[in-house]
N, C-alpha and C positions, 0 to 999 in steps of 0.2 A: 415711390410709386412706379411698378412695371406699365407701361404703357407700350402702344405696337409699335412704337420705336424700337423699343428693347427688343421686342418678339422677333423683329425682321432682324437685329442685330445677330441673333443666335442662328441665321438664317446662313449668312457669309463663311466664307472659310477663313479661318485666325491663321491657319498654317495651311501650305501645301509641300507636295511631294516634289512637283517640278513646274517649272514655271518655262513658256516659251512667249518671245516678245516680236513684234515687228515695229519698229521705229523710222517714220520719217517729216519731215518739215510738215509734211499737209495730214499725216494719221498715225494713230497708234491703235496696235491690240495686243494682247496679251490673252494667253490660255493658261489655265493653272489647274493642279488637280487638288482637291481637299483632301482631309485625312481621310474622313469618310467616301471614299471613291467618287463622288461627285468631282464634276470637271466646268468650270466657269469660264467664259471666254468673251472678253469686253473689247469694244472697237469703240472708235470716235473718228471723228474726220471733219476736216475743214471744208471740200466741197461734196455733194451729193455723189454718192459711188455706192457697188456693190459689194458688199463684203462674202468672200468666197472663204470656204475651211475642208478641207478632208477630214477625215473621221478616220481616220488611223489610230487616231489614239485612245480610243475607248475597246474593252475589250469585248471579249462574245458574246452575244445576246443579247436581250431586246433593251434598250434604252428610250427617254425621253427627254427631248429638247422645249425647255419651254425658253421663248423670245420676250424679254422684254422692249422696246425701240420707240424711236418717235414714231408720233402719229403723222402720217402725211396728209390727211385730211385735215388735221387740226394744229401742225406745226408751221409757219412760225411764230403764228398768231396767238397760241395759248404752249407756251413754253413747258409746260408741266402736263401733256397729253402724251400719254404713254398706251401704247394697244400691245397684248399680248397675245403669242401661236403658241401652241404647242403640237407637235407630232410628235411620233416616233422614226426613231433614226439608227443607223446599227454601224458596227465595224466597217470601215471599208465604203462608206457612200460620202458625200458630198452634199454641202449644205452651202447657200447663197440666200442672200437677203441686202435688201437695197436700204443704206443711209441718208440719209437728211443731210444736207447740207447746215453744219454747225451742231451737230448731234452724233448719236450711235445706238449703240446698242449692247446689253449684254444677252447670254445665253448659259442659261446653265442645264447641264448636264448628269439624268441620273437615271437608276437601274427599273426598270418597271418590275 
């Protein structure tokens, strides 16, 4: 039986082209690009912080960032409250969004 497990499974990238990491004691993230031009980029963190990215790495033209993250209105009290953004974001700007304390976020990246 396919169920929407499976559905969001097909969703991930199995492979990427390049993978960039930041590693330390209290956070990690990681940017990856899929085969399909889509670019994924996950953070976690041990205390509440913001997480900052350039957008250098996506090429010309119009794109779209949709945010998954915790809820701050509803984190730490219902563990599984997830609120999602979506804009649009291009070459060359800069993106920031605030983590949770014991949480993250991922973001993925695609071509409008």
């Amino acid at each position: 039986m396919v169920g929407r497990k499976d559905e969001r499974r097909k969703l991930l990238a199995a492979q990427s082209s390049e993978t960039r990491r930041g590693l330390s004691p209290r956070e990690i993230s990681v940017l990856r690009e899929a085969h399909d031009g889509r670019f994924y980029y996950a953070a976690i963190t041990v205390a509440p912080r913001r997480a900052e990215l350039a957008l250098d790495f996506l090429g010309v033209g119009d794109w779209e960032m949709s945010v998954f993250a915790d809820d701050p209105t509803r984190t730490p009290s219902d563990a599984c409250a997830i609120r999602l953004e979506r804009r649009p974001v291009r070459k060359g700007g800069h993106i920031a969004f605030d983590l949770q304390g014991e949480g993250g976020a991922v973001a993925i990246f695609r071509r409008r």
